[in-house]
Predicted model as a PDB file, atoms N, CA, C, CB and O in Angstrom, pLDDT in the B-factor column:
MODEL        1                                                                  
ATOM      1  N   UNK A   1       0.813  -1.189   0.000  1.00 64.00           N  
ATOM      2  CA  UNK A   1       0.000   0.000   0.000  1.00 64.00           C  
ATOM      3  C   UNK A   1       0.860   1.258   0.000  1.00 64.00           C  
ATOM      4  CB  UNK A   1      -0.927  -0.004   1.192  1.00 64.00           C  
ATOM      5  O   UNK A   1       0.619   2.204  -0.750  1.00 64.00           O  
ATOM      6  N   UNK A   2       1.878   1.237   0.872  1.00 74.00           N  
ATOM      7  CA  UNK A   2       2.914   2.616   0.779  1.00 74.00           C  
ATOM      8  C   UNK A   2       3.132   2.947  -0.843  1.00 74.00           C  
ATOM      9  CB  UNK A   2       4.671   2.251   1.578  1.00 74.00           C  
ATOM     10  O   UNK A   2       2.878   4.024  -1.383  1.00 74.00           O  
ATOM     11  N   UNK A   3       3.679   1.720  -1.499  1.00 77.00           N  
ATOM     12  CA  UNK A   3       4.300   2.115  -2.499  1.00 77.00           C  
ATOM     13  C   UNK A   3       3.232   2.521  -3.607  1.00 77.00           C  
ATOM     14  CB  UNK A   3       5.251   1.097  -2.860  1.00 77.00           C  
ATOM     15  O   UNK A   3       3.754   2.889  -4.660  1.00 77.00           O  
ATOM     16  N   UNK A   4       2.249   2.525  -3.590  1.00 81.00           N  
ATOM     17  CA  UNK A   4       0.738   3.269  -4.323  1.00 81.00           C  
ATOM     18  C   UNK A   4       1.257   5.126  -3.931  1.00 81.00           C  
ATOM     19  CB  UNK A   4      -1.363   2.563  -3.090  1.00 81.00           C  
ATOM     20  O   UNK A   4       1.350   6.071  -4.715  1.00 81.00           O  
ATOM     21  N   UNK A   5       1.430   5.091  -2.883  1.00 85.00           N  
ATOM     22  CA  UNK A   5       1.568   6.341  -2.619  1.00 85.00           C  
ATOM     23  C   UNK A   5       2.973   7.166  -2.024  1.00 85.00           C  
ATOM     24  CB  UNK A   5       0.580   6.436  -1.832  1.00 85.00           C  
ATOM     25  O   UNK A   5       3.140   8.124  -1.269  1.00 85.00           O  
ATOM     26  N   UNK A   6       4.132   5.990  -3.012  1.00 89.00           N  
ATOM     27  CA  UNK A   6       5.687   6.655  -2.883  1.00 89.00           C  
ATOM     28  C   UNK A   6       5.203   8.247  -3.267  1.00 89.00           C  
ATOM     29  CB  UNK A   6       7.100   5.860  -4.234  1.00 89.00           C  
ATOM     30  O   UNK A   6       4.983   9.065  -2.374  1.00 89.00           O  
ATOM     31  N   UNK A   7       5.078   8.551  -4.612  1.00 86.00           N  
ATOM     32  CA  UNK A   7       5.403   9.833  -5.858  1.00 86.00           C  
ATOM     33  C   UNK A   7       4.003  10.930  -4.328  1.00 86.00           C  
ATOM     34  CB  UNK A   7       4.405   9.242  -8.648  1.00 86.00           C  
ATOM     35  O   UNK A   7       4.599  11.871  -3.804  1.00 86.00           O  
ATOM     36  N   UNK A   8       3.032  10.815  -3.997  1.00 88.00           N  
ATOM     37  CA  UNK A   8       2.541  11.631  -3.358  1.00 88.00           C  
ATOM     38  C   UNK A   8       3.318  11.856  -1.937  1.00 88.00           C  
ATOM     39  CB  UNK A   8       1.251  11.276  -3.330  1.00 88.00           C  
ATOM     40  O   UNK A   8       3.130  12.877  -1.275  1.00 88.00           O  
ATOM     41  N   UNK A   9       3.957  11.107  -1.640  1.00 89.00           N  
ATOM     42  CA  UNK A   9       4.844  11.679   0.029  1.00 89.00           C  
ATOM     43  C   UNK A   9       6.053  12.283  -0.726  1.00 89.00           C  
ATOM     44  CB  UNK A   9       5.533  10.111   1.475  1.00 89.00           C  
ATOM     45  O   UNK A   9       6.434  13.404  -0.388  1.00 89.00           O  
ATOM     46  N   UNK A  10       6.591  11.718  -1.578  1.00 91.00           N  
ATOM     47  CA  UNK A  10       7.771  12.423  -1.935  1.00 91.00           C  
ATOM     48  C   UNK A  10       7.475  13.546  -2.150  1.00 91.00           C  
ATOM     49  CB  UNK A  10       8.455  12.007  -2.916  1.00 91.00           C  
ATOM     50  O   UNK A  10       8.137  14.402  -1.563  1.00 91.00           O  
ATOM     51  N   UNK A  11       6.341  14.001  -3.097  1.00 87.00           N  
ATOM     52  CA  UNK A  11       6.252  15.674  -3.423  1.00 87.00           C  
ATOM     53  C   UNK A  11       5.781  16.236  -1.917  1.00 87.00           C  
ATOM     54  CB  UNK A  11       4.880  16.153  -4.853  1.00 87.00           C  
ATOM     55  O   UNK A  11       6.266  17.351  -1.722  1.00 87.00           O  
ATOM     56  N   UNK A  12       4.954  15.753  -0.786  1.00 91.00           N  
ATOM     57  CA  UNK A  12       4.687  16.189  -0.188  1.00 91.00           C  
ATOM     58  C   UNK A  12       6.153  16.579   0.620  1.00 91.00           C  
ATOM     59  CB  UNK A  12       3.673  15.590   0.148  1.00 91.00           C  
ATOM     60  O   UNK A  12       6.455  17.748   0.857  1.00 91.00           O  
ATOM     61  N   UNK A  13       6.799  15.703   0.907  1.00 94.00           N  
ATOM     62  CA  UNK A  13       8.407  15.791   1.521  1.00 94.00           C  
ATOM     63  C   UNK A  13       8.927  16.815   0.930  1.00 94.00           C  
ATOM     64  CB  UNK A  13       9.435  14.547   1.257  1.00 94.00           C  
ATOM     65  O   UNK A  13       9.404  17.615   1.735  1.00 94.00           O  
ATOM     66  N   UNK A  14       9.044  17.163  -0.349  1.00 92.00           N  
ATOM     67  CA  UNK A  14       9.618  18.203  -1.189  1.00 92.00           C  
ATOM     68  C   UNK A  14       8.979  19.849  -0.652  1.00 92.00           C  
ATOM     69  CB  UNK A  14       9.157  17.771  -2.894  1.00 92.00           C  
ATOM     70  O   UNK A  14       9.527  20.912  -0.359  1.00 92.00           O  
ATOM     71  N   UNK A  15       7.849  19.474  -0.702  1.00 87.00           N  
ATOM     72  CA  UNK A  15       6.781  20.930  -0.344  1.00 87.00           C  
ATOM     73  C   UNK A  15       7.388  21.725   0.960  1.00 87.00           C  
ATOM     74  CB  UNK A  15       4.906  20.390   0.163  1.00 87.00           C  
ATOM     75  O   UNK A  15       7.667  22.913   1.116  1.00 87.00           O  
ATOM     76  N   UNK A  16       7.491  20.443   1.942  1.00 94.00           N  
ATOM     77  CA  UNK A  16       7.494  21.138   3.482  1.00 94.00           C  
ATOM     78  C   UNK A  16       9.212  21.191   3.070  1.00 94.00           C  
ATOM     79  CB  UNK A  16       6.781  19.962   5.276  1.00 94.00           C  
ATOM     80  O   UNK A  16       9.617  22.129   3.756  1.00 94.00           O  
ATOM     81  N   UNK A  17      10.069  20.794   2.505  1.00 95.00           N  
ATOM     82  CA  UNK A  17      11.138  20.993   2.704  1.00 95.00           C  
ATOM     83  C   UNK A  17      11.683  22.269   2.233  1.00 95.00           C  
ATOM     84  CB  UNK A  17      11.652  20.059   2.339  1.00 95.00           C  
ATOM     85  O   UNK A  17      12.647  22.895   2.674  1.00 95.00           O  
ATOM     86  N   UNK A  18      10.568  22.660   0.849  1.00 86.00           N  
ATOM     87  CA  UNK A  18      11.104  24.182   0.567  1.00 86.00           C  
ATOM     88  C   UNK A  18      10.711  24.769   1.339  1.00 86.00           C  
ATOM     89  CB  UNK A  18      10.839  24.905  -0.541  1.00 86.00           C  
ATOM     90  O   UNK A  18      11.464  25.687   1.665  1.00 86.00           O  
ATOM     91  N   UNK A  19       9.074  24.659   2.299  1.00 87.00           N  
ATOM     92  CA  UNK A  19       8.997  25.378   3.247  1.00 87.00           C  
ATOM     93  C   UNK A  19       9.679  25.501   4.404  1.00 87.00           C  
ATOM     94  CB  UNK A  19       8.169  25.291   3.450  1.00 87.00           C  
ATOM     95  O   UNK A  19       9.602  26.397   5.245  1.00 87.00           O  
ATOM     96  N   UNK A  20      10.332  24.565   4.385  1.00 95.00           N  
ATOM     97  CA  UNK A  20      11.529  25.252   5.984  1.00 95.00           C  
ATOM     98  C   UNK A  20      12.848  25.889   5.311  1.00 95.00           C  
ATOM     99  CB  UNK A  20      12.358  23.599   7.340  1.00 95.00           C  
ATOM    100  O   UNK A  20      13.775  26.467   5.880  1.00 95.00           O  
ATOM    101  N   UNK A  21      12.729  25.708   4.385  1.00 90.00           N  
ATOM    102  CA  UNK A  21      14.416  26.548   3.474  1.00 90.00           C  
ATOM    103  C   UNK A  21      13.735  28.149   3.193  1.00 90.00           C  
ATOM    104  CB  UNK A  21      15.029  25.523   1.201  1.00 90.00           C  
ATOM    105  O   UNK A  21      14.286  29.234   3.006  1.00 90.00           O  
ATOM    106  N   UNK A  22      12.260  27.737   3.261  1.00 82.00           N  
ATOM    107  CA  UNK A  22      11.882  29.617   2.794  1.00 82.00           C  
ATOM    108  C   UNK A  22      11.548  29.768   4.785  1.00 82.00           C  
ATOM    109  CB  UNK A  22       9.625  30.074   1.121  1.00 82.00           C  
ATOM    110  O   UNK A  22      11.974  30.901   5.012  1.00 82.00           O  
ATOM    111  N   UNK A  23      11.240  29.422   5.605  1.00 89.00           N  
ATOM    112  CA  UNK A  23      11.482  29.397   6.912  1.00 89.00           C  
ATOM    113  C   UNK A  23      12.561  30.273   7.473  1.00 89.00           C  
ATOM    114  CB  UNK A  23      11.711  28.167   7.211  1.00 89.00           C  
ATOM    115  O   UNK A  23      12.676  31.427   7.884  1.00 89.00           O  
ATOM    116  N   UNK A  24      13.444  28.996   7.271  1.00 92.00           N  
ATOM    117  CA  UNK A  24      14.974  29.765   7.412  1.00 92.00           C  
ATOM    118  C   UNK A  24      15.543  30.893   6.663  1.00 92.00           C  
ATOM    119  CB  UNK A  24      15.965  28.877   7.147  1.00 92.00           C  
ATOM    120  O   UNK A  24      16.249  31.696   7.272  1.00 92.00           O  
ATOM    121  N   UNK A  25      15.304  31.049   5.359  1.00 86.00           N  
ATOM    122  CA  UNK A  25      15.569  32.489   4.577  1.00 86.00           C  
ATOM    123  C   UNK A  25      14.452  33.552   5.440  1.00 86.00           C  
ATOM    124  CB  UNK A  25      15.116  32.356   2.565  1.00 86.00           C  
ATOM    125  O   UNK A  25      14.817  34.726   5.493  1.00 86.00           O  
ATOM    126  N   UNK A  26      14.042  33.445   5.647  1.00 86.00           N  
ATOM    127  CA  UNK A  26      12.980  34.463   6.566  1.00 86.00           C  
ATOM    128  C   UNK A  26      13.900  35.104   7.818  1.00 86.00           C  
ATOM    129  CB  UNK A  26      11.481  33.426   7.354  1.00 86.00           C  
ATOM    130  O   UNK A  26      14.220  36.285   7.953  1.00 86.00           O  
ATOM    131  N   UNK A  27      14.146  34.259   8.472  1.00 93.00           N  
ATOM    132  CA  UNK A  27      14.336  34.131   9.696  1.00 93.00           C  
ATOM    133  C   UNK A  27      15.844  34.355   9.924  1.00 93.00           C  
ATOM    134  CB  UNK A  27      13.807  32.886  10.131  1.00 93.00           C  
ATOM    135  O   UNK A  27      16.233  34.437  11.089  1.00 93.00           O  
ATOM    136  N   UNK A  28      16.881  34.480   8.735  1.00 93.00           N  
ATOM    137  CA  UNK A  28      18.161  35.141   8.625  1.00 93.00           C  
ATOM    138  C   UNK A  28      17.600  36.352   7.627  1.00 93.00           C  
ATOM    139  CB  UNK A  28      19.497  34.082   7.982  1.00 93.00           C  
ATOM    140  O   UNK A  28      18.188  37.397   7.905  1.00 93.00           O  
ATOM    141  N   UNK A  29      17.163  36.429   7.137  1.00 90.00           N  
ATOM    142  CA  UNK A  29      16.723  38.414   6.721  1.00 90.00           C  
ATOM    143  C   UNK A  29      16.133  38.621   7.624  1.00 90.00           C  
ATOM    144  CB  UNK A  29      15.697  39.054   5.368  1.00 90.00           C  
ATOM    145  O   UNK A  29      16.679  39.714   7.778  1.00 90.00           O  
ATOM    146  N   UNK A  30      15.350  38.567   8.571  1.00 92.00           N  
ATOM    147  CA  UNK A  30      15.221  39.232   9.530  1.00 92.00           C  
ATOM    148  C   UNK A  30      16.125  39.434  10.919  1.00 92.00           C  
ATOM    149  CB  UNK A  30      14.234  38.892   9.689  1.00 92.00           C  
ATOM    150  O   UNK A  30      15.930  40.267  11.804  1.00 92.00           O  
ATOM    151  N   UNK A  31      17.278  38.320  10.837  1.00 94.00           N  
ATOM    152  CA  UNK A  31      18.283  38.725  11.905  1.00 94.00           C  
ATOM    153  C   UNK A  31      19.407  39.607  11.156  1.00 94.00           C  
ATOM    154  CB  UNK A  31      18.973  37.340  12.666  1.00 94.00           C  
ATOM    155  O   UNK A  31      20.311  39.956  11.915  1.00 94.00           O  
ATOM    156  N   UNK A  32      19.546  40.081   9.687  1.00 94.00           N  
ATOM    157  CA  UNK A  32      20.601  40.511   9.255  1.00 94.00           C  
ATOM    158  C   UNK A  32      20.116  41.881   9.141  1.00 94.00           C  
ATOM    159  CB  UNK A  32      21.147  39.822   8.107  1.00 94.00           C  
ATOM    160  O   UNK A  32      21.014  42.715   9.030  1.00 94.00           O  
ATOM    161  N   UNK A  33      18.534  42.464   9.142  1.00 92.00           N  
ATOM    162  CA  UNK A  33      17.947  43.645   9.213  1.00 92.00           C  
ATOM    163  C   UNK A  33      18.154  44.435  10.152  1.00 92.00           C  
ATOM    164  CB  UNK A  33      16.889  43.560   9.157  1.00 92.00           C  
ATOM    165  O   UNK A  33      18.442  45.630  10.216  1.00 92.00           O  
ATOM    166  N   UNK A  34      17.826  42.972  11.478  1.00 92.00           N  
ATOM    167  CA  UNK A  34      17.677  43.720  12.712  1.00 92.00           C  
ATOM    168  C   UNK A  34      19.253  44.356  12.959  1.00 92.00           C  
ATOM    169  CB  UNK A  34      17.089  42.648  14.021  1.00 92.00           C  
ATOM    170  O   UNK A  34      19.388  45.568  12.791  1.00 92.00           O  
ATOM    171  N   UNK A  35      20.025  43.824  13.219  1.00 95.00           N  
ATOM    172  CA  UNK A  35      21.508  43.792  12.842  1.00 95.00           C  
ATOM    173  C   UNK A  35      22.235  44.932  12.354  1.00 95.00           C  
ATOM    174  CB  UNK A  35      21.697  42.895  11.894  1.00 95.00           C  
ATOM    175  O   UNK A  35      23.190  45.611  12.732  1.00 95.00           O  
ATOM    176  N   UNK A  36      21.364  44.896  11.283  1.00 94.00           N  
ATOM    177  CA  UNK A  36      22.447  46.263  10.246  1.00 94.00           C  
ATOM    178  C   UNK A  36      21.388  47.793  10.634  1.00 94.00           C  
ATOM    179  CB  UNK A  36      22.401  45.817   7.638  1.00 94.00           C  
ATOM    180  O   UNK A  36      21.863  48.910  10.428  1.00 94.00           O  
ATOM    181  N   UNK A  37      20.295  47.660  11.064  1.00 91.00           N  
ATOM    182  CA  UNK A  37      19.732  49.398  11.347  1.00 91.00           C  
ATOM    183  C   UNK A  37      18.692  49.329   9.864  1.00 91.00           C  
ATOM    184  CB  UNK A  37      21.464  51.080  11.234  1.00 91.00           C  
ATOM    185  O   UNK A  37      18.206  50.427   9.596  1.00 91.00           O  
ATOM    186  N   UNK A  38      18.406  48.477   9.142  1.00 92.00           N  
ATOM    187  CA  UNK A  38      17.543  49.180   7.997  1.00 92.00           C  
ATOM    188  C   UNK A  38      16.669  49.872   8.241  1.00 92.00           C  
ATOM    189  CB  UNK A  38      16.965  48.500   7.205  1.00 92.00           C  
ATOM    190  O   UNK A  38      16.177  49.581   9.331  1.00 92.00           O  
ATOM    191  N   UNK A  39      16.097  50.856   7.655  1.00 94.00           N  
ATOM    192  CA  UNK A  39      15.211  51.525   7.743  1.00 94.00           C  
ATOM    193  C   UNK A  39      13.854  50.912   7.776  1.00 94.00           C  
ATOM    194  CB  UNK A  39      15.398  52.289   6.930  1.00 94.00           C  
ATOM    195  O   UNK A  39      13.863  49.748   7.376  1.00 94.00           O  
ATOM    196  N   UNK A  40      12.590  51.406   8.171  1.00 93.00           N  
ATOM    197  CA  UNK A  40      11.309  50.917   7.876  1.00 93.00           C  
ATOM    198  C   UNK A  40      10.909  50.182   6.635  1.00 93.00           C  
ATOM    199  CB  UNK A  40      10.571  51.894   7.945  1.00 93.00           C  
ATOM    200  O   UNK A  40      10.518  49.039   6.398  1.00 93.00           O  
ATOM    201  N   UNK A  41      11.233  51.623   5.690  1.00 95.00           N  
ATOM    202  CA  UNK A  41      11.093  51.579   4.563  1.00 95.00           C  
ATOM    203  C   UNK A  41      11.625  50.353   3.354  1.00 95.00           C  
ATOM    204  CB  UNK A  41      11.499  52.664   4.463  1.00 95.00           C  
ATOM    205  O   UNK A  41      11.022  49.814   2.426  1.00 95.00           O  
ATOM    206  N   UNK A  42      12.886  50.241   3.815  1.00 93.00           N  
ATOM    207  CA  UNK A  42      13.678  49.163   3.259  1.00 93.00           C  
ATOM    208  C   UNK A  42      13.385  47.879   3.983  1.00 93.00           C  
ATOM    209  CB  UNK A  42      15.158  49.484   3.329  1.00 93.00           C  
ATOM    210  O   UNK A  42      13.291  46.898   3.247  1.00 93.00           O  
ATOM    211  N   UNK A  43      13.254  47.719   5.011  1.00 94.00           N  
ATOM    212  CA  UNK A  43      12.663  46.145   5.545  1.00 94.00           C  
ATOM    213  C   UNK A  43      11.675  45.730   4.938  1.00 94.00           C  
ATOM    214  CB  UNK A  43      12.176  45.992   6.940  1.00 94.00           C  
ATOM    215  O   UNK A  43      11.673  44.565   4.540  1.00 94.00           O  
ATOM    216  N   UNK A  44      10.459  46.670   4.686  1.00 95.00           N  
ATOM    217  CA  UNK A  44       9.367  46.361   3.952  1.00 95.00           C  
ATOM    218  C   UNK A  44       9.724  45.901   2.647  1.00 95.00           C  
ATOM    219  CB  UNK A  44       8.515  47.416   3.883  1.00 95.00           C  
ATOM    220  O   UNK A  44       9.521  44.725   2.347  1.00 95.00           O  
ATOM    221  N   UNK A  45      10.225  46.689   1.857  1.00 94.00           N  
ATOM    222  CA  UNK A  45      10.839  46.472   0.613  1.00 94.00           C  
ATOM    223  C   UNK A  45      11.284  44.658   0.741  1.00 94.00           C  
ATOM    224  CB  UNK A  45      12.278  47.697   0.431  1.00 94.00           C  
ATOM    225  O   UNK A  45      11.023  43.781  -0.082  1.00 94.00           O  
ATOM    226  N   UNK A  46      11.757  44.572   1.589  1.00 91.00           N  
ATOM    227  CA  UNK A  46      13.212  43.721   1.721  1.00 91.00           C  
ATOM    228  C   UNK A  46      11.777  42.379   1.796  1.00 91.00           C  
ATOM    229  CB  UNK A  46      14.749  44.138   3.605  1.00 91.00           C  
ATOM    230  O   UNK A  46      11.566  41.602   0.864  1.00 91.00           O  
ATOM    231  N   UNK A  47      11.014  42.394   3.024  1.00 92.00           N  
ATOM    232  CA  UNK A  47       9.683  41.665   3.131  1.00 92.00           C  
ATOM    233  C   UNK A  47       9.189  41.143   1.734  1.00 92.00           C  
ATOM    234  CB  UNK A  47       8.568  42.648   3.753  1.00 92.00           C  
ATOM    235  O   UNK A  47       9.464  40.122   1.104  1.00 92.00           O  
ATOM    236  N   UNK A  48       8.229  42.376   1.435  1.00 94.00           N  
ATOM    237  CA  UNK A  48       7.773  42.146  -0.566  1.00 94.00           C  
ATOM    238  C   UNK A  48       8.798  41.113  -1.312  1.00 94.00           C  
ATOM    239  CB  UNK A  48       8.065  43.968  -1.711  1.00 94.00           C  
ATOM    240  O   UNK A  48       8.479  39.956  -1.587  1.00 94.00           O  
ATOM    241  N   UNK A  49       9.800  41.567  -1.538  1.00 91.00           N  
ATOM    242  CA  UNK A  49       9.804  40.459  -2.552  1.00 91.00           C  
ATOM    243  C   UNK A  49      10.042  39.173  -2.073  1.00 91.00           C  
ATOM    244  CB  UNK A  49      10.746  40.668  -3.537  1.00 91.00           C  
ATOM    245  O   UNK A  49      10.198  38.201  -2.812  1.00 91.00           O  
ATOM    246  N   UNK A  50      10.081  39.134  -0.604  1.00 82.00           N  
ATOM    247  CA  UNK A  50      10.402  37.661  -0.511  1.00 82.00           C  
ATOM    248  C   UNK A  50       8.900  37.182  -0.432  1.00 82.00           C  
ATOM    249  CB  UNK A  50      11.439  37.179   0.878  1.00 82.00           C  
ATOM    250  O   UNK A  50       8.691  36.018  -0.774  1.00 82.00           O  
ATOM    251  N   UNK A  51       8.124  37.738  -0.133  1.00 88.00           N  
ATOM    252  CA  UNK A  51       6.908  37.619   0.047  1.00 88.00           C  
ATOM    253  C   UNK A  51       6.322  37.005  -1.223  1.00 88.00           C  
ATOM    254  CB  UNK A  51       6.382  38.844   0.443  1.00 88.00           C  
ATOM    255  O   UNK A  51       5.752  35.915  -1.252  1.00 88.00           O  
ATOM    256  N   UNK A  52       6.561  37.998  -2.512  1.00 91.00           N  
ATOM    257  CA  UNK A  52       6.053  37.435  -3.672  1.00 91.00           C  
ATOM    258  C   UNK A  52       7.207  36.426  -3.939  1.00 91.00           C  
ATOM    259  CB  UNK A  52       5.735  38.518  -4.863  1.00 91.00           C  
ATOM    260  O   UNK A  52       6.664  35.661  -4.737  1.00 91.00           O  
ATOM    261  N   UNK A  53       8.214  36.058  -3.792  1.00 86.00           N  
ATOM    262  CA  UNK A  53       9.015  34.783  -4.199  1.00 86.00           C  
ATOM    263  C   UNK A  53       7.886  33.414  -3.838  1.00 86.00           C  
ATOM    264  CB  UNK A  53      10.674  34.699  -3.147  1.00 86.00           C  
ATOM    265  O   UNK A  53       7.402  32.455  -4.440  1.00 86.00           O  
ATOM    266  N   UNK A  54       7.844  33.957  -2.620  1.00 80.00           N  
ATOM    267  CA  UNK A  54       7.026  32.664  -1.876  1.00 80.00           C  
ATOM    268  C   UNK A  54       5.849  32.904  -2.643  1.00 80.00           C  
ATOM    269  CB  UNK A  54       6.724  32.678  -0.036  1.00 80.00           C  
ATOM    270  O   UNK A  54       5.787  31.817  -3.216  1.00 80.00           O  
ATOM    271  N   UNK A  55       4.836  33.574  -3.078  1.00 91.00           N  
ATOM    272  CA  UNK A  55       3.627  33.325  -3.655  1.00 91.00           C  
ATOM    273  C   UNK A  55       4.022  32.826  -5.134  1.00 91.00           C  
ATOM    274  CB  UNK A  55       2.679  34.627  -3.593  1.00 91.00           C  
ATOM    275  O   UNK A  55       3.450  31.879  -5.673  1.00 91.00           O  
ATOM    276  N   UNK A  56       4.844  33.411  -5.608  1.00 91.00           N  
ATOM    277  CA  UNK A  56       5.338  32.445  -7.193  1.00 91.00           C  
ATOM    278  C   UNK A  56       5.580  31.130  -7.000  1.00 91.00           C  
ATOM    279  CB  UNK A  56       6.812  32.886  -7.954  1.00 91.00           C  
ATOM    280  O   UNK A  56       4.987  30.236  -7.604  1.00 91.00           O  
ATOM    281  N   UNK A  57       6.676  30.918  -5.942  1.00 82.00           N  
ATOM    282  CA  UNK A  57       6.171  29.172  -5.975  1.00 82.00           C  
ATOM    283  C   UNK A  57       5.086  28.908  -5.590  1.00 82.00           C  
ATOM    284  CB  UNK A  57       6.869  28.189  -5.175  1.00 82.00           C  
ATOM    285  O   UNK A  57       4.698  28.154  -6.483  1.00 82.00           O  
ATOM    286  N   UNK A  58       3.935  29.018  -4.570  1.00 84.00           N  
ATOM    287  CA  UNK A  58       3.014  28.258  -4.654  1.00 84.00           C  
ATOM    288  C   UNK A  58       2.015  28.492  -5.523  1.00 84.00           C  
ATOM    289  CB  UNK A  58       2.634  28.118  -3.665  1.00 84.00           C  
ATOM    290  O   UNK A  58       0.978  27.831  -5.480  1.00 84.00           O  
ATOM    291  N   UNK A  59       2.248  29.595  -6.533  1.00 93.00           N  
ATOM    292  CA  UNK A  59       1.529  29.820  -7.672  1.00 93.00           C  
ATOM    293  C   UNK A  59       1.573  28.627  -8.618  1.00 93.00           C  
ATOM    294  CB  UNK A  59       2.013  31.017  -8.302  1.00 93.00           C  
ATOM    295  O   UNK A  59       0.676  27.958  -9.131  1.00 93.00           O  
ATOM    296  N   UNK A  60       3.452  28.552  -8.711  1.00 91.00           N  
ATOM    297  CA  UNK A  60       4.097  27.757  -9.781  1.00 91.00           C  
ATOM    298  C   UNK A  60       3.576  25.983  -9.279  1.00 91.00           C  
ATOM    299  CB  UNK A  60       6.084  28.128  -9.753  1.00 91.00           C  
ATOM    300  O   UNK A  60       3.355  25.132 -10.141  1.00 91.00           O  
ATOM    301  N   UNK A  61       3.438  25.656  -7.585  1.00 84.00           N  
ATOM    302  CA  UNK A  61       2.991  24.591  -7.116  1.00 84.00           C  
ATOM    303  C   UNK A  61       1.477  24.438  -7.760  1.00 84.00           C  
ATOM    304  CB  UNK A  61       3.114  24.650  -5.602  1.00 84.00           C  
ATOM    305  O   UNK A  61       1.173  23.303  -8.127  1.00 84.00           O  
ATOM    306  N   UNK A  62       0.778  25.196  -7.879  1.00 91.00           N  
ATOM    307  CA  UNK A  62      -0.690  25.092  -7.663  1.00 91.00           C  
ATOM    308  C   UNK A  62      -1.167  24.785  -9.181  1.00 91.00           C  
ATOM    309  CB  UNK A  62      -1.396  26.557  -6.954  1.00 91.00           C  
ATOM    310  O   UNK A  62      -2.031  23.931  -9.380  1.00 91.00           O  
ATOM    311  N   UNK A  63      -0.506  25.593 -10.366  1.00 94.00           N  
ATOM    312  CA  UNK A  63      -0.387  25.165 -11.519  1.00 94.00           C  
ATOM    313  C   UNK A  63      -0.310  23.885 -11.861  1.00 94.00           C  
ATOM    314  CB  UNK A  63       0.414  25.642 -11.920  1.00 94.00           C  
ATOM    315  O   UNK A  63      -1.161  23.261 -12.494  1.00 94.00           O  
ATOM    316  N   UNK A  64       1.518  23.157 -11.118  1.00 91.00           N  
ATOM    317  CA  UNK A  64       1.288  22.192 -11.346  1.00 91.00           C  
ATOM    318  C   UNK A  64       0.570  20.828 -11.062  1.00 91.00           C  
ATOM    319  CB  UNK A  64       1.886  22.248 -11.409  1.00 91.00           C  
ATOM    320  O   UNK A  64       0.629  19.705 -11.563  1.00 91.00           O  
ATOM    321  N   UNK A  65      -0.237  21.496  -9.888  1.00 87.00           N  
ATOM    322  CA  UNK A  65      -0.885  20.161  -9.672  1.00 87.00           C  
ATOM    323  C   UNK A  65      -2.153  20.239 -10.559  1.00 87.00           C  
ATOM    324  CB  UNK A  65      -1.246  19.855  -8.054  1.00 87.00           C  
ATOM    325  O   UNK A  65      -2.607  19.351 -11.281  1.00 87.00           O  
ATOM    326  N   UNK A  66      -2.634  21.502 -10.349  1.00 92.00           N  
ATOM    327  CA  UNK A  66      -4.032  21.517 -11.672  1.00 92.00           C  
ATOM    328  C   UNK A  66      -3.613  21.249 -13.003  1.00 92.00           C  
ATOM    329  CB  UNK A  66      -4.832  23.077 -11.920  1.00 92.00           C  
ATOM    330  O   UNK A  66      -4.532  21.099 -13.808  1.00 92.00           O  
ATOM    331  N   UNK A  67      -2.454  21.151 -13.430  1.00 91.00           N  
ATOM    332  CA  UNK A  67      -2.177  20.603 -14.607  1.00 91.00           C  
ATOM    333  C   UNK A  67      -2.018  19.206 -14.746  1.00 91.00           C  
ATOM    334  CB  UNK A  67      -1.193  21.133 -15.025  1.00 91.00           C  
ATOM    335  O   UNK A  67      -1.816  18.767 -15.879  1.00 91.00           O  
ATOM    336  N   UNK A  68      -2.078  18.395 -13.734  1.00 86.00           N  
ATOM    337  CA  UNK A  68      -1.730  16.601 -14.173  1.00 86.00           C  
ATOM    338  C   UNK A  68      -3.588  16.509 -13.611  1.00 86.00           C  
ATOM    339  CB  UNK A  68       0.083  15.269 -12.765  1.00 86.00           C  
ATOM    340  O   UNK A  68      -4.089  15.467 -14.033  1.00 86.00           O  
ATOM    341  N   UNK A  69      -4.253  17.087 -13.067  1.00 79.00           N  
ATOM    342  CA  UNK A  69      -5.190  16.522 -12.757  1.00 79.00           C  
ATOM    343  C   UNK A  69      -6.501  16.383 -14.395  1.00 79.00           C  
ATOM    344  CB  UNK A  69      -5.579  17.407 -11.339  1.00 79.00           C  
ATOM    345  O   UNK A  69      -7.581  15.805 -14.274  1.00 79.00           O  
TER     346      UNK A  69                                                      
ENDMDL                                                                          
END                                                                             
């Protein structure tokens, strides 16, 4: 029975694993902000695009699963 459902844990394994690598990229830009004095203005900045990084992949995730279905 596992092996019916190797290819669905693996992508699931894959998913949470970019999510703790985008976790950890979070969580060192925000100790290298606090750190250096950025401004308001620029943290926000600095936020956004990681913000939309992360919504492009699960854009780019969400595509591909509506595409094999």
């Amino acid at each position: 029975m596992l092996q019916q459902y190797t290819d669905q844990i693996e992508t699931f394994g894959l998913y949470g694993f970019y999510l703790f690598l985008f976790l950890l990229m979070g969580l060192s830009i925000q100790d290298v902000l606090k750190r250096s004095n950025v401004p308001k203005f620029g943290r926000h900045v600095v936020w956004a695009v990681l913000l939309f990084g992360c919504v492009g992949f699960v854009f780019k995730a969400v595509v591909e699963i509506l595409w094999t279905i």
